[in-house]
N, C-alpha and C positions, 0 to 999 in steps of 0.2 A: 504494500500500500504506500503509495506515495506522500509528502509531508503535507502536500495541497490535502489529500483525501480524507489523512488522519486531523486534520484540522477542522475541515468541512462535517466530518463526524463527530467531533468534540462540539461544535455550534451548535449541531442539530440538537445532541445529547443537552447541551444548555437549556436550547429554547424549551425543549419539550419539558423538562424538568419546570421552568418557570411557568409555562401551562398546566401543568398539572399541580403546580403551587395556587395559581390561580384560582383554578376550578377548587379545590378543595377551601382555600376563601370566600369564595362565591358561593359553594353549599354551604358553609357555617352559616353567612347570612343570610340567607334562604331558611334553614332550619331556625334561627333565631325568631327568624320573620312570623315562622309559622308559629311556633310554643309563645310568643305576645300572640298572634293573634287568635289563639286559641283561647287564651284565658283571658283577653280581649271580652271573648263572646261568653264565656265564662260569666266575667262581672255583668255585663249587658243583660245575662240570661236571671241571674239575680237580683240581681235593681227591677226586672219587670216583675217578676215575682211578688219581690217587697209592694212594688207599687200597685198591682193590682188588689193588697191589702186592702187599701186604702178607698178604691173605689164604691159606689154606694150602686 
């Protein structure tokens, strides 16, 4: 393998590693996203609750 090839595969080996840094980034925030807005609907689903207490 020539020193051009062994370089051009060390890049790629780069890039790919910082995409799939990414992506596993991007799912944390994803999964974040989702457990607020679960318990988002959580508190929402409880406040209607309380409140239709109150109704006559």
């Amino acid at each position: 393998m020539s020193e051009q090839s062994a370089a051009s595969t060390e890049e790629v080996a780069s890039s790919t590693e910082e995409v799939a840094s990414s992506t596993q980034e991007q799912f944390n925030y994803i999964t974040s996203i989702s457990e607020r807005s679960n318990e988002l609907a959580q508190h929402a689903n409880t406040l209607y609750e309380e409140v239709k207490k109150f109704k006559i």
